[in-house]
C-alpha positions as CSV (number, residue, x, y, z in Angstrom):
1,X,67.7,-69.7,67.1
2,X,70.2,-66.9,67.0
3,X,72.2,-66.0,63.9
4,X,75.3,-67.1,66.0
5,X,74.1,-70.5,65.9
6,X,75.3,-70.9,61.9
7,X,78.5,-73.1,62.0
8,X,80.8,-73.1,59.2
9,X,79.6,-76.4,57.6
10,X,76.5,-74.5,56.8
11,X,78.5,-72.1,54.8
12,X,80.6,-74.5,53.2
13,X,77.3,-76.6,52.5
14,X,75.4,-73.3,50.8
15,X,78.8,-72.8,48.8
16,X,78.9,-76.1,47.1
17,X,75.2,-76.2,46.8
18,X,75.8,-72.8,45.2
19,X,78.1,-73.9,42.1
20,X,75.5,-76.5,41.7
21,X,72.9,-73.9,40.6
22,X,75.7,-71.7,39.0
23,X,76.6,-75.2,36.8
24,X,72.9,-75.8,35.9
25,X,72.4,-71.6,34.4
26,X,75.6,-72.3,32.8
27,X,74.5,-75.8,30.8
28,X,71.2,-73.9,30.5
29,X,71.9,-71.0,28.9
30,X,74.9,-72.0,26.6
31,X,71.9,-72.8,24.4
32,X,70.8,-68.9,24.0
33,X,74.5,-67.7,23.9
34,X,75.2,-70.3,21.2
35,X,71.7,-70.3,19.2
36,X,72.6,-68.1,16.2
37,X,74.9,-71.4,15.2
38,X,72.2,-74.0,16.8
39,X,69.8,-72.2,14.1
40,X,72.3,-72.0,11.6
41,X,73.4,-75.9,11.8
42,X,70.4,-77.3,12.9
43,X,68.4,-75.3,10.1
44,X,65.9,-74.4,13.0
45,X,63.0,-71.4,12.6
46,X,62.7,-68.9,15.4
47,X,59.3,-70.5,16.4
48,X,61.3,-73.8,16.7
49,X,64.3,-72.0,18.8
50,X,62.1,-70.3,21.1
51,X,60.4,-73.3,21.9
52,X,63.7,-75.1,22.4
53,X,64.5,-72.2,25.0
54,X,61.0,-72.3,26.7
55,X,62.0,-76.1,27.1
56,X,63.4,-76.1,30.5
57,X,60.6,-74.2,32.0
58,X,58.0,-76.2,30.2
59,X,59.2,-79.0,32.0
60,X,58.8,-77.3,35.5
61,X,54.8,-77.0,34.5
62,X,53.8,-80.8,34.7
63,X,56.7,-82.0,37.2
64,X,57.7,-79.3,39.9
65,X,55.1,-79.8,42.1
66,X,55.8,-83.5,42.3
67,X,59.3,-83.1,42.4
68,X,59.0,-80.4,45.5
69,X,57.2,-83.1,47.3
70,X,60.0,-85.3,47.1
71,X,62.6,-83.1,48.0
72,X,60.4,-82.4,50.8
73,X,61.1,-86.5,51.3
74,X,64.3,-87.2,50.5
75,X,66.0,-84.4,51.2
76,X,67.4,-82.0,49.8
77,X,71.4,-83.4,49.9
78,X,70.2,-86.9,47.7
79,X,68.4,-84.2,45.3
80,X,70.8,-82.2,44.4
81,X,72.9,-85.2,43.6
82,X,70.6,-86.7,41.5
83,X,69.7,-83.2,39.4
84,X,73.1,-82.6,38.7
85,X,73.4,-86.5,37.4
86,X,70.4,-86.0,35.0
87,X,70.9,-82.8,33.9
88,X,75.0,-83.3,33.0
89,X,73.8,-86.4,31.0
90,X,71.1,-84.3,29.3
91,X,73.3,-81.6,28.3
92,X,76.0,-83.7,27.1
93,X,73.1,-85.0,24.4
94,X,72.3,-81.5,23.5
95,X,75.9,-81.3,22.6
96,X,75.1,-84.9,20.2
97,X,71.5,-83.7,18.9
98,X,71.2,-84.3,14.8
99,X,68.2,-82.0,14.7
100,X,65.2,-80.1,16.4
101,X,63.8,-83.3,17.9
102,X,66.7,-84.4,19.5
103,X,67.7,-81.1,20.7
104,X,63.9,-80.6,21.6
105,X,63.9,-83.8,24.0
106,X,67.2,-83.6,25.6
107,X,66.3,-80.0,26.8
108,X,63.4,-81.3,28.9
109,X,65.4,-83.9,30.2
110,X,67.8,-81.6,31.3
111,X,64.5,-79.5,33.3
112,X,63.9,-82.7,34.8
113,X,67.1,-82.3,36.5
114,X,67.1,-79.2,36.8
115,X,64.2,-79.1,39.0
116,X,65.3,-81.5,42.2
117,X,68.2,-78.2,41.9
118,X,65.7,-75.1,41.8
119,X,64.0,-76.9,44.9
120,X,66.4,-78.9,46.6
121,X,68.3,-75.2,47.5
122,X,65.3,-73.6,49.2
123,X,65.0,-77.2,51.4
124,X,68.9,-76.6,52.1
125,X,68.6,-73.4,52.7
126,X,65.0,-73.8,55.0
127,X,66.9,-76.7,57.1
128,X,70.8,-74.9,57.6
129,X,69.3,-71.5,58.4
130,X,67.0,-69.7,60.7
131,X,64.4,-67.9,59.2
132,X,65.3,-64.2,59.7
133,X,68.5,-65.6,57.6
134,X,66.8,-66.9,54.8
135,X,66.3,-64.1,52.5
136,X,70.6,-63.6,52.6
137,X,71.0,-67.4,52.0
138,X,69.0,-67.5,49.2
139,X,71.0,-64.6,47.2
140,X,73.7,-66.1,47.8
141,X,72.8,-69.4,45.8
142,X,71.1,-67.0,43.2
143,X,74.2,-65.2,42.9
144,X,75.9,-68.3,41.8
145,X,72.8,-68.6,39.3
146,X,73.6,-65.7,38.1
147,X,77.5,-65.6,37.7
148,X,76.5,-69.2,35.1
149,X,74.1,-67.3,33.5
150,X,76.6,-64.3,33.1
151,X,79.7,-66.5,32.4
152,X,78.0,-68.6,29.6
153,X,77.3,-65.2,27.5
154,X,80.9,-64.0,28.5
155,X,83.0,-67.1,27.8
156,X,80.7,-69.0,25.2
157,X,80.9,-67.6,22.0
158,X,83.8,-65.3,22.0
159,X,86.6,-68.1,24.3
160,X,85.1,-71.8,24.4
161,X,84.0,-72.0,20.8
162,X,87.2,-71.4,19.3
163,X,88.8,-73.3,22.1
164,X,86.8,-76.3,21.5
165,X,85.9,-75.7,17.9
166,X,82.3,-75.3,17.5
167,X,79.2,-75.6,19.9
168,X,79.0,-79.4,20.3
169,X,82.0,-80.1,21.9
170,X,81.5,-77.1,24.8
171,X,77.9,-78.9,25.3
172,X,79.7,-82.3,25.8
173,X,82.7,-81.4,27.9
174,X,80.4,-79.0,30.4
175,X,77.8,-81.4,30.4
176,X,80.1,-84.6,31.6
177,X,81.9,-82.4,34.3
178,X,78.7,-81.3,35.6
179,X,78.1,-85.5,36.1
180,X,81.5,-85.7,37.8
181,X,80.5,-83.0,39.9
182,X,77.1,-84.7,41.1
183,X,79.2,-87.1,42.3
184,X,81.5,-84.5,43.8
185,X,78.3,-82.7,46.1
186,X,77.2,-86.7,47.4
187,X,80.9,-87.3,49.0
188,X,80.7,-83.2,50.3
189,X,77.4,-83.3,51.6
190,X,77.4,-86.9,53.4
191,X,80.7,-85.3,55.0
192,X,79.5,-81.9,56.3
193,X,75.8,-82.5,56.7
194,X,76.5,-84.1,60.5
195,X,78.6,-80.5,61.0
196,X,76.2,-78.1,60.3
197,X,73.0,-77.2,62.8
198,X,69.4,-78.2,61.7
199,X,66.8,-75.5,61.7
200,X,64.0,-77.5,59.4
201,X,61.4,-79.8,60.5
202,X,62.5,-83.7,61.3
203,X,58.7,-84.2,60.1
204,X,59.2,-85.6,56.2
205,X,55.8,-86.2,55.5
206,X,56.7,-89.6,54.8
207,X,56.0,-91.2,51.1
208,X,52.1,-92.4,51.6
209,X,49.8,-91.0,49.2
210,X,47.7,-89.8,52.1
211,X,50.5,-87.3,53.1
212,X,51.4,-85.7,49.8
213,X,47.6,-84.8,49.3
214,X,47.4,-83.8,52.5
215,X,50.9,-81.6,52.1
216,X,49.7,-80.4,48.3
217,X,46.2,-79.6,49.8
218,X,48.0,-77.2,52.3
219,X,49.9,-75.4,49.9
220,X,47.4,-75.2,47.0
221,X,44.7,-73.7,49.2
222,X,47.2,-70.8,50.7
223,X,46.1,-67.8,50.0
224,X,49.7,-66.0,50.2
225,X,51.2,-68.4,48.2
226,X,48.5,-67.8,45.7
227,X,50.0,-64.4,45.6
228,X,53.3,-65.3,45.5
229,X,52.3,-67.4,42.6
230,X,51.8,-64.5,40.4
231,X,55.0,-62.8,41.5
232,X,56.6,-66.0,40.7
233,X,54.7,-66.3,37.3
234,X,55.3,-62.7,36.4
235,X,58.9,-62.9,37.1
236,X,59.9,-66.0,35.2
237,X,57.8,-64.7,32.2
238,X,59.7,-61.4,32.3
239,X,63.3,-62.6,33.6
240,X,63.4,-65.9,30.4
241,X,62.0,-64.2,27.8
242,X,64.4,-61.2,28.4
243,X,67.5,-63.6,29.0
244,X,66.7,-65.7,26.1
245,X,66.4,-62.8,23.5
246,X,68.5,-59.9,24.3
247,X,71.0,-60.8,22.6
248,X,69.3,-61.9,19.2
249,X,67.1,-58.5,19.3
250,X,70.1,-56.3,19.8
251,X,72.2,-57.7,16.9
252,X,69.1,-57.2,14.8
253,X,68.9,-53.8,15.7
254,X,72.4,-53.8,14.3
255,X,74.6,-53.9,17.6
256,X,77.5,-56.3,16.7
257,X,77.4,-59.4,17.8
258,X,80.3,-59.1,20.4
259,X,78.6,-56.0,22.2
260,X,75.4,-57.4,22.1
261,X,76.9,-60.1,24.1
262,X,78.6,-57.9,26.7
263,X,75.4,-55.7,27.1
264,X,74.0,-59.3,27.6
265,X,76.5,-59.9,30.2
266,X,75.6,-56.6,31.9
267,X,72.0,-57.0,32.2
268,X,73.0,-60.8,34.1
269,X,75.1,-58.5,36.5
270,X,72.7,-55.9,37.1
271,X,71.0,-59.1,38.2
272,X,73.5,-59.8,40.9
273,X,73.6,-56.9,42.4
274,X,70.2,-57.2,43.0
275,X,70.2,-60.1,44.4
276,X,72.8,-59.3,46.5
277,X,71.1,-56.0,47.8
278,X,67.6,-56.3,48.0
279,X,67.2,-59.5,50.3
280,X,69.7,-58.3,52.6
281,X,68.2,-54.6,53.2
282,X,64.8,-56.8,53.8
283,X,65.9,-59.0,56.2
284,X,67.3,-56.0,57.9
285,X,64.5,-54.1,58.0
286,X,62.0,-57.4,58.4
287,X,59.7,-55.9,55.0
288,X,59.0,-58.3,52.0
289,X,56.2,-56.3,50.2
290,X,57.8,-53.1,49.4
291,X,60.8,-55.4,48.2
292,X,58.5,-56.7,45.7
293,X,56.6,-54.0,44.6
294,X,59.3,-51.8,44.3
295,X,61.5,-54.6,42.0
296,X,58.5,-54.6,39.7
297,X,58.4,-51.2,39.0
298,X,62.2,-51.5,38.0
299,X,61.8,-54.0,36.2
300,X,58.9,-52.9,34.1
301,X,60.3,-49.6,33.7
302,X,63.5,-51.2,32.5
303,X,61.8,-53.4,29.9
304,X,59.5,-50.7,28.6
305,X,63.2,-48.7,28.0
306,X,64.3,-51.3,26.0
307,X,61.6,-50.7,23.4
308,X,61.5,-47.3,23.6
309,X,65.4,-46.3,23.3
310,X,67.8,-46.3,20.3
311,X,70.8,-46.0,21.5
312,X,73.3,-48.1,22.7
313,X,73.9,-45.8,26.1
314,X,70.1,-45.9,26.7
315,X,69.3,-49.4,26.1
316,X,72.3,-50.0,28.3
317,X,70.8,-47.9,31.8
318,X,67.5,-49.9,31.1
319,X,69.1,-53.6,30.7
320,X,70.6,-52.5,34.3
321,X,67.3,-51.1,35.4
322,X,65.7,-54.3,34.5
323,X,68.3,-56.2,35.6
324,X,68.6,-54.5,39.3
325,X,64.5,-55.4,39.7
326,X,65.0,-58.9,38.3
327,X,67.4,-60.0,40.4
328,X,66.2,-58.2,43.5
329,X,62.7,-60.1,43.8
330,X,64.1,-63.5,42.8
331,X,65.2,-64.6,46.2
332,X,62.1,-63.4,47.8
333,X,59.9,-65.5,45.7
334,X,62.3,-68.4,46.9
335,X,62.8,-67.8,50.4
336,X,59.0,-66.1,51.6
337,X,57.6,-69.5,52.0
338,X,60.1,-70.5,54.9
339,X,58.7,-67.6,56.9
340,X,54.9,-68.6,55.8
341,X,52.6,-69.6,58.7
342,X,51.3,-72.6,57.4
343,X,54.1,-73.5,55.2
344,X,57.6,-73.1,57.1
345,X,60.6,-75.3,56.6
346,X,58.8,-78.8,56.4
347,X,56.9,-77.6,53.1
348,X,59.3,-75.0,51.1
349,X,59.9,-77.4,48.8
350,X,56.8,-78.2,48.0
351,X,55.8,-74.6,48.1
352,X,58.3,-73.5,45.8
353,X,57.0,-76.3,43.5
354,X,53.9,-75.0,43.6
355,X,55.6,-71.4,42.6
356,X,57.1,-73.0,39.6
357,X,54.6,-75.2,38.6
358,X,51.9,-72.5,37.5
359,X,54.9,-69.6,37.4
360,X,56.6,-71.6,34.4
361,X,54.0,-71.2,32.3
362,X,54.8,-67.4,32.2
363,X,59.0,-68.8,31.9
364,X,57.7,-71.1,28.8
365,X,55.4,-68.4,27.3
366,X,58.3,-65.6,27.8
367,X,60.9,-66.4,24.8
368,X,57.8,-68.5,23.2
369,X,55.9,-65.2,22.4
370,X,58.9,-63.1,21.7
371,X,60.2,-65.7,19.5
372,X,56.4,-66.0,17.9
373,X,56.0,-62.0,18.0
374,X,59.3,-61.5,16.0
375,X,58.5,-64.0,12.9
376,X,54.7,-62.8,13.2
377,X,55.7,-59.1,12.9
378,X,59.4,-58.5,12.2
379,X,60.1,-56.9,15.5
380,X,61.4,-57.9,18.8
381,X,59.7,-54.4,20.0
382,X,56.0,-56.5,20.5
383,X,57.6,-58.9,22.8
384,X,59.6,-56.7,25.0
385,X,56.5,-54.5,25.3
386,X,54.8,-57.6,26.8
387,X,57.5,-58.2,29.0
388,X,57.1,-55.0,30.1
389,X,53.7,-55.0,31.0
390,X,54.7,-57.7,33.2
391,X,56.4,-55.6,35.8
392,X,52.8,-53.8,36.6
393,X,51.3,-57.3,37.5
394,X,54.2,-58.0,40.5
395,X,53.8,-54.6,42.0
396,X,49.9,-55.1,41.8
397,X,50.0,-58.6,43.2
398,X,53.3,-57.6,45.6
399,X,51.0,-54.9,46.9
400,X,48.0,-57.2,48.0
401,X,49.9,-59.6,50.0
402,X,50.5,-59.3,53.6
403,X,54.1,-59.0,55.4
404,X,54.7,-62.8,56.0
405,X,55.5,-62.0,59.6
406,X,52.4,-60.8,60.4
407,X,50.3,-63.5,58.6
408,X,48.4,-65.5,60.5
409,X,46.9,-68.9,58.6
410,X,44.1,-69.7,61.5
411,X,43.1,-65.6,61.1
412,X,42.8,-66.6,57.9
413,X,40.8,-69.7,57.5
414,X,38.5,-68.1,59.9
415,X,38.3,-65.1,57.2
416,X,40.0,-62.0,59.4
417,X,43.0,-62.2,57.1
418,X,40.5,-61.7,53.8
419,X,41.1,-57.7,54.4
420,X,44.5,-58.0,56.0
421,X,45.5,-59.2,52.1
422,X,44.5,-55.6,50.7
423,X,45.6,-53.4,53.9
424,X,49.3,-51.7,54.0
């Protein structure tokens, strides 16, 4: 399966499927670039707003896994359709909520939705693509992650508010036209999908009980993803919390509110560029372990700068320090378990599942316990030090897996791969 073999409704497919994730960080994070008014309105504590901006990834806890088996079964074109659906209707209540409750509920629905999208891309990506390809694909989607997460800081606050007047109309309005554009990716994909080559497995796994234990038997007792896990963990715990407070702790350390929100805005594109360079030079060179170790170390060192500097030019070289090694090790996490022997296409999404399932405990806990931290002790400083600390556990965990081209699942089940896990 040679690169050549790509047709262009692959392309056009990962494109669309692209401004699908983009849509979902945009409805996501207008929450964190709007939550000094949420607070305000809604009279809410910090406590109370970082739980509403743990919300999404406390949803991923209970339902990934069971939602990457049936992407695994449906597909991943029907998924994304459906995400967007739920998750447009959810924020679009956000946008209506009369208090923490409300706001509190419709948040979790939208992680319902927003999970058939976080794995549905992977299963896209795992069935358009040939494997040595997978690590580019993946930033590519990312990169439209990113660009929502970076437009909903940018344009918010400072353009949409005063466009719209207030919060609650910007939730409404983006919520509805991310519906109308779940409709939008059903009509595109049923079109293209016949276009575009298939590299996954034709084996679904089918919807018996028997199979899914079978399939979530295979990927819980994986040693690599086990790994991965903690990578996975470690990065949602460092890249939320961050996301979800940066803003808030510079204008507390007196930065004004508008270039709080463009060094907010920065640290999002510092992400992008490593998404969009680290994958690549690994697929090149066929290495995923020094990709990860080496984003950890950025990103720790990065995190620990944001404590530890004043000023505004410092803390500004360590939100893109942090940013780079952020967004450099998310598409690995993502795309490793395509190249997994023992995983592969057929599972990725139930893989990934797996990833999020334990790793969004650590996206929940990240703005929970900075948000805790800062009303506990009157200082973001706590928090970001634990973020920080965070980094050290992906390069130890990055460094103790083994290249996923030379892993070998039989090796390991007959216990040769035990010391390949620990070797260079």
């Amino acid at each position: 399966m040679s690169p050549e073999r790509v047709r262009p409704a692959a392309y056009a497919l990962l494109g669309l499927g692209s401004l699908a994730y983009f849509l979902f960080l945009f409805v996501w994070f207008l929450l964190p670039a709007f939550l000094t008014p949420v607070i305000t309105e809604l009279g809410l504590s910090n406590t109370q707003a970082g739980l509403v901006s743990g919300a999404v990834q406390a949803t991923y806890v209970p339902l990934a896994l069971v939602s990457g088996l049936l992407v695994d079964r449906v597909g991943a074109g029907r998924a994304l359709g459906g995400g967007l659906v739920i998750l447009g209707a959810a924020h679009t209540l956000r946008g209506l909520a009369p208090g923490f409750p409300a706001l509190l509920g419709a948040t979790l629905l939208l992680g319902v939705g927003g999970t058939a999208i976080t794995f549905g891309l992977p299963k896209l990506v795992a069935d358009l693509f040939p494997a040595e390809r997978t690590g580019t694909a993946s930033s590519v989607y990312l990169v439209g992650a990113s660009l929502g997460t970076a437009v909903a800081f940018a344009l918010g606050r400072p353009y949409l508010e005063p466009l719209f007047g207030g919060w609650r109309p910007v939730f409404v309005w983006s919520g509805l036209l991310v519906v109308g554009y779940g409709v939008v990716w059903l009509v595109a994909a049923r079109l293209l999908r016949p276009h575009a080559d298939h590299f996954g497995s034709d084996d679904t796994g089918g919807f018996t009980l028997g199979s899914a234990r079978e399939d979530v038997r295979t990927v819980l007792s994986h040693p690599q993803l086990r790994l991965l896990v903690v990578v996975g963990s470690m990065h949602l715990f460092l890249s939320h919390g961050a996301t979800a407070w940066l803003a808030a702790s510079l204008e507390s350390a007196g930065v004004v509110a508008g270039l709080a929100a463009t060094v907010a805005t920065l640290f999002v594109l510092a992400r992008i560029t490593g998404t969009l360079s680290v994958p690549p030079l690994s697929d090149r060179v066929g290495l995923r372990r020094p990709a990860i170790v080496g984003c950890g170390v950025l990103a720790g060192a990065g995190l620990a700068g944001l404590v530890a500097f004043g000023q505004v030019s410092l803390l500004v070289g360590a939100v893109l320090v942090a940013g780079l090694g952020l967004g450099g090790v998310a598409p690995l996490v993502r795309s490793v378990p395509i190249e997994l022997d023992g995983i592969g296409p057929r599972l990725t999404a139930t893989a990934n599942g797996f990833v999020f399932t334990v790793g969004e405990v650590g996206g929940f806990a990240g703005p929970f316990l900075v948000g805790s931290l800062r009303d506990t002790t009157g200082s973001f400083a706590p928090g970001f030090g634990l973020l920080a600390a965070g980094g050290l556990v992906v390069v130890v965990a990055g460094y103790l897996m083994v290249e996923p081209a030379e892993y070998s699942a039989a090796e390991d089940e007959s216990g040769s791969g035990t010391d390949a896990g620990t070797s260079g």
